[in-house]
C-alpha positions as CSV (number, residue, x, y, z in Angstrom):
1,X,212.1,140.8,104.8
2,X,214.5,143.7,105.3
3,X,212.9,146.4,103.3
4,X,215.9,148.0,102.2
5,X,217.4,145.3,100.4
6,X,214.4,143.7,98.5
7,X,212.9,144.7,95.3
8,X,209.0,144.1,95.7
9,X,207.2,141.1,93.9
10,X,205.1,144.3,92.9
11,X,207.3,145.9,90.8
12,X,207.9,142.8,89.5
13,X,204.4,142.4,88.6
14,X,204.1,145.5,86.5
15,X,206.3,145.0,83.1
16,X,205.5,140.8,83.3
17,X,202.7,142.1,81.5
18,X,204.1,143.6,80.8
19,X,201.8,143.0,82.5
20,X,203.5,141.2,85.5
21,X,207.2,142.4,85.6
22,X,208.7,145.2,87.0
23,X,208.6,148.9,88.5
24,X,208.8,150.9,91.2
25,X,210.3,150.9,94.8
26,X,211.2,148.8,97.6
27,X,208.3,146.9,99.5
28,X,208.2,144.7,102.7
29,X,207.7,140.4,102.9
30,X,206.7,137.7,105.4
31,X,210.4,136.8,106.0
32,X,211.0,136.9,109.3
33,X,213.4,138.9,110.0
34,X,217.1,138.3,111.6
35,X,220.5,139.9,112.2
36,X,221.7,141.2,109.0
37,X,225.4,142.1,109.7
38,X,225.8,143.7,106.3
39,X,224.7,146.6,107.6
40,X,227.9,147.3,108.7
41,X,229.4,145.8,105.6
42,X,230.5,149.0,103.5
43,X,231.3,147.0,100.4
44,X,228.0,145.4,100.1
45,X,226.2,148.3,100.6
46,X,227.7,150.5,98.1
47,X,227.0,147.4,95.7
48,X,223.4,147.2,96.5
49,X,223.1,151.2,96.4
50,X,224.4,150.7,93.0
51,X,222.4,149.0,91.7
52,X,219.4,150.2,93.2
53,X,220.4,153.4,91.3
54,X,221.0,151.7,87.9
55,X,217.9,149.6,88.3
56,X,215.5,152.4,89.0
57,X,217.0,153.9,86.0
58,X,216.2,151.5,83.5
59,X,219.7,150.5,82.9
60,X,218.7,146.6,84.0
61,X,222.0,145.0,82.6
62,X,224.1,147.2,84.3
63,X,222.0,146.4,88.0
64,X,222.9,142.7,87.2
65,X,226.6,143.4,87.1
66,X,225.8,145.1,90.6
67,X,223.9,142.8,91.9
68,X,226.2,140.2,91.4
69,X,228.9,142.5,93.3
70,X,226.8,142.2,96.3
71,X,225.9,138.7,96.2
72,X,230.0,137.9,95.6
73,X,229.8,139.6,98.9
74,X,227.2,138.6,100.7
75,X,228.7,135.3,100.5
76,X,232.5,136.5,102.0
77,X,229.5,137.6,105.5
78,X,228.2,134.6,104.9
79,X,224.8,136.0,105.0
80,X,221.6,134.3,104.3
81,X,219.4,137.3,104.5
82,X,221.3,139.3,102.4
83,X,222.2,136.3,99.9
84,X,218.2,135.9,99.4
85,X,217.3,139.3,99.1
86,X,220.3,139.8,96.4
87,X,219.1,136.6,94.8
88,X,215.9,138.2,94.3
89,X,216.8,141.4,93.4
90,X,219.1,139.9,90.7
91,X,215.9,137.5,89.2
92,X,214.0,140.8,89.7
93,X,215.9,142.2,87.0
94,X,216.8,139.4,85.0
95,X,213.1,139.4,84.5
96,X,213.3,142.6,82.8
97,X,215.5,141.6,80.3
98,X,213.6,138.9,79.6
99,X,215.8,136.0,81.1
100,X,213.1,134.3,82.2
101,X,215.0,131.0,82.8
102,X,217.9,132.6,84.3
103,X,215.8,134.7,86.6
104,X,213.9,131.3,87.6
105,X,217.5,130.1,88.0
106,X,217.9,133.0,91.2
107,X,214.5,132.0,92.4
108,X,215.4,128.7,92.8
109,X,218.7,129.4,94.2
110,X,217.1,131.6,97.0
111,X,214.8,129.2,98.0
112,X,217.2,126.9,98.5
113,X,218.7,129.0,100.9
114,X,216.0,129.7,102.9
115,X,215.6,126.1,102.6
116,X,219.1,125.6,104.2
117,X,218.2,127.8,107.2
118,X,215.3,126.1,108.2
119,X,212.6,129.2,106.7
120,X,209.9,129.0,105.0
121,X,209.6,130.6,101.4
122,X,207.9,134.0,101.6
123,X,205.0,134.5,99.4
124,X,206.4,137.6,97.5
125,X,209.0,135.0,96.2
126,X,206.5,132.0,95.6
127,X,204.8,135.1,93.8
128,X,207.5,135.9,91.7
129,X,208.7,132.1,91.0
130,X,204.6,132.4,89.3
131,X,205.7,134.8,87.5
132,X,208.3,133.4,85.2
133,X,206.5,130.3,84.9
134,X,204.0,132.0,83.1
135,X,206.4,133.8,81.4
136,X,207.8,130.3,80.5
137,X,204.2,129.3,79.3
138,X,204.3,126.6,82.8
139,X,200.9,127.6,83.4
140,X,199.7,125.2,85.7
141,X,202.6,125.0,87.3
142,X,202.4,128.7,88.1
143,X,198.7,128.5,88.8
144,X,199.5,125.6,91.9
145,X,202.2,128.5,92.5
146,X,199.2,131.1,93.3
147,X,197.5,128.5,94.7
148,X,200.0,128.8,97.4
149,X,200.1,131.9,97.7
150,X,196.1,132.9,98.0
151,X,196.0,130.1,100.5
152,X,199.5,131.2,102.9
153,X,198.6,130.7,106.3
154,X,201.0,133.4,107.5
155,X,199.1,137.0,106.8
156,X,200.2,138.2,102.9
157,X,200.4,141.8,101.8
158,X,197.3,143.5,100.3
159,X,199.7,144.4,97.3
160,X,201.1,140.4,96.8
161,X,197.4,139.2,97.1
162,X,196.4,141.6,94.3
163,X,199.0,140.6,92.6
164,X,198.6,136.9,92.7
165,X,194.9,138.0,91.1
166,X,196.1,139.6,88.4
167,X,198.4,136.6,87.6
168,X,195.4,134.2,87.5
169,X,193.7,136.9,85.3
170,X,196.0,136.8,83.0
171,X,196.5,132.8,83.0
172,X,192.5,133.0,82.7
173,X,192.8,135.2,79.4
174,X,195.6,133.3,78.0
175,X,193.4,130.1,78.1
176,X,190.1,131.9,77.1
177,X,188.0,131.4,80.4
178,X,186.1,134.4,81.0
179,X,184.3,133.4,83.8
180,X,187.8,132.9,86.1
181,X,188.8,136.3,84.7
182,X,185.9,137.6,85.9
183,X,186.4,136.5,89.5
184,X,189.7,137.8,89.1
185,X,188.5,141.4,88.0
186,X,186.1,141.1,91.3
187,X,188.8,140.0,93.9
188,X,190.9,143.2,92.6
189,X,187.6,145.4,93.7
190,X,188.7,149.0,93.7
191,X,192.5,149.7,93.8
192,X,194.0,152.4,95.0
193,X,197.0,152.9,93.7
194,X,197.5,153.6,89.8
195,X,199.5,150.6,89.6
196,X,197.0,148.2,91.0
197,X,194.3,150.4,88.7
198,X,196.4,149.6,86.1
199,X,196.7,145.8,86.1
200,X,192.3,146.1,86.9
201,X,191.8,147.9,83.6
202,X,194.0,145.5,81.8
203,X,192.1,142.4,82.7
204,X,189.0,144.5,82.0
205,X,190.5,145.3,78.3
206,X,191.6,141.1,78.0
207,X,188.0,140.4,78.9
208,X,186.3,142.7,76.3
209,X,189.1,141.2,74.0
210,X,187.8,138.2,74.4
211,X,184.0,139.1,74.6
212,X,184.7,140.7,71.2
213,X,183.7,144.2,72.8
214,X,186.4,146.2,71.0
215,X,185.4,149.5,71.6
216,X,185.9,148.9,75.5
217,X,188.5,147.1,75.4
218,X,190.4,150.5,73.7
219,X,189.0,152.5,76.0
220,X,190.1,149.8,78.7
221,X,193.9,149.2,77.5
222,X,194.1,153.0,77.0
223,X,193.6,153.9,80.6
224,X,195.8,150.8,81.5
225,X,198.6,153.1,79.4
226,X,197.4,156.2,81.4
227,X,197.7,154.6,84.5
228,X,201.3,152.3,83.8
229,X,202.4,155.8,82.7
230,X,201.0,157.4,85.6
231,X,202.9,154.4,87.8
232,X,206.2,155.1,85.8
233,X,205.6,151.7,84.5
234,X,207.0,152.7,80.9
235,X,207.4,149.3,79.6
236,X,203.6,148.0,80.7
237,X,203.1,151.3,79.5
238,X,203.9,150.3,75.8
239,X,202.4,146.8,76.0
240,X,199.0,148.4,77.0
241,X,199.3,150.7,74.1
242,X,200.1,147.8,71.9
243,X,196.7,145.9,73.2
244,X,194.8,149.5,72.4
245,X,196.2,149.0,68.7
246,X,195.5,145.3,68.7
247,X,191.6,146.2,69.6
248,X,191.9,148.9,67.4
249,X,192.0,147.0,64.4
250,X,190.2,144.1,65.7
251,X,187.6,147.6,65.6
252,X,188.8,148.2,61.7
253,X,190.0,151.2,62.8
254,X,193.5,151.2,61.3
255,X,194.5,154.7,60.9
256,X,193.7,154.7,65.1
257,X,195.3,151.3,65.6
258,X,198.3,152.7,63.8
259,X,198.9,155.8,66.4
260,X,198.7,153.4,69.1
261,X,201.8,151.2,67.4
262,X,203.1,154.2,66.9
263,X,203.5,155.5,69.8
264,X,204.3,152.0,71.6
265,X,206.9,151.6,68.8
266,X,208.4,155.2,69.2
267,X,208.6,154.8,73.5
268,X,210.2,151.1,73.5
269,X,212.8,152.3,71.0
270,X,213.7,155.1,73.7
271,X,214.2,152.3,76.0
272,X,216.1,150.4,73.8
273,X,213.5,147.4,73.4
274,X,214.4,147.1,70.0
275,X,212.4,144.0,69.4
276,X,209.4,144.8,70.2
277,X,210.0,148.7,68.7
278,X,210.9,147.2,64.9
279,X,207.6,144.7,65.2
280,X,205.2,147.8,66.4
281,X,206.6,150.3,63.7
282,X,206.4,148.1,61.0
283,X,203.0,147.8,61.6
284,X,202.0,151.3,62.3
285,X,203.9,152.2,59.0
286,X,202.1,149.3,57.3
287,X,198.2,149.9,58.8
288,X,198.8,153.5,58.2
289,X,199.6,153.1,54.8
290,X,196.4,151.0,54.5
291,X,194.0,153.8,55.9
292,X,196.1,156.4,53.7
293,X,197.3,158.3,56.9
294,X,200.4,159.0,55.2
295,X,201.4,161.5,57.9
296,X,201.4,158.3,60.8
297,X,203.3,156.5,58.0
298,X,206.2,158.8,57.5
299,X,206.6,158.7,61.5
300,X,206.7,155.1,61.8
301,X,208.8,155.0,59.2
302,X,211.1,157.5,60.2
303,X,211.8,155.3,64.3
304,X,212.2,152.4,62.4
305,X,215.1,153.8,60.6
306,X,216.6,154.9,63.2
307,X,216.2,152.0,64.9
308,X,217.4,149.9,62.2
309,X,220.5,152.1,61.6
310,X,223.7,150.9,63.1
């Protein structure tokens, strides 16, 4: 793939889960690579520079409007590299707005392309199309997906094979089998970078969950935080916090469980994830209020009012 253009799968990964869905830079694929004449396109690359910039900034809604710039023009060059790659980067954040059907929408579309030109489907993409499925509660559908992918005969990326583990993991949590989720935690081994640590001591904290080991599964979801944080992964950053309270109370440790909403709910209402943000505080105010930590209380309360007002 032509590394400037495409967001990578592993960015995606990271806020799905978010814990699959999205962060961090621009990677490499297996596409093979061709003439890309937009490089001499100024238009579509002050587009695609664009939104780069707003992407990496958070502001996702304002990449898609970008995005779709570039693709407009990508289609005056008549340009399949750059029409797939824009296809992707658009699903990429589509994802993080949580439009999982439209962002399986761009998937599909970019397949199709490379369907058109005779080229096979990279497995960053097949690893992405997973992705949403899961998101979109396919599951088995997304587990053929990493199927796939594991299997590709072409060589895959260390990063897209990890990955497609994690994925599985999570599928493997979701449905309660611990002894695939273990097979996933060993094919991760031991990660190097903090984002690949991160999505390891996730599936570590989702096992213990399961296991009904709450004290490591806190101790396992807060390092995931440390590390998502660490990877500037804010959003998986919150969700891991979020699991931490979960386990917390799970633990009947409310007043703890109540920081952890707290501090999820306080961070997602910085980055406007309202939803999620009203949901957490309510709870930290309310499990607060049942362990008489009126000081946590009063906090929670005070984000979800200005959350609320208008």
């Amino acid at each position: 793939m032509n590394d400037r253009r495409r967001l990578h799968v592993v960015c995606c990964l990271a806020c799905l889960f978010c814990a699959i869905l999205l962060v961090g830079g621009v990677g490499c694929s297996s596409a093979p690579t061709v003439p890309d004449r937009s490089d001499t396109d100024e238009e579509f690359e002050r587009a695609s520079r664009a939104a780069r910039m707003a992407f990496d900034t958070g502001k996702l809604q304002q990449a898609v409007g970008l995005y779709q710039q570039a693709l407009e023009r990508a289609y005056i060059l008549d340009n399949s590299q750059a029409i797939v790659n824009t296809q992707y980067n658009l699903a990429v954040c589509l994802a993080g707005l949580q439009s999982y059907g439209k962002a399986l929408e761009r998937v599909r579309q970019a397949e199709s392309e490379l369907a058109d030109v005779d080229r096979s489907i990279p497995a960053d993409i097949l690893l992405l199309e997973a992705t949403l499925l899961y998101r979109l509660d396919r599951q088995e559908e997304a587990r053929r997906l990493t199927d796939q992918v594991l299997t590709e005969s072409n060589p895959i990326s260390a990063a897209v094979q990890s990955k497609a583990h994690f994925l599985r993991g999570l599928m493997a949590a979701r449905r309660g089998d611990t002894q695939q989720l273990r097979q996933e935690i060993a094919a991760l081994g031991k990660p190097a970078t903090a984002g690949l640590r991160a999505d390891r001591e996730e599936l570590v904290g989702r096992l213990s969950m399961a296991e009904g080991n709450w004290n490591e599964a806190i101790e396992a979801f807060s390092r995931t935080a440390e590390l998502r944080r660490e990877d500037f992964d804010y959003s998986g950053m919150v969700n891991a916090l979020a699991q931490a309270a979960r386990a917390c109370e799970q633990a009947g440790e409310l007043s703890e469980a109540s920081k952890y909403y707290l501090r999820a709910g306080r961070s997602a209402a910085q980055q406007g994830q309202n939803h999620d943000a009203l949901k957490w505080l309510n709870r930290a105010e309310q499990l607060a209020g049942e362990a008489g930590d009126e000081v946590t209380a009063k906090q929670a309360r005070a984000y979800r009012k200005w959350v609320e007002a208008p």
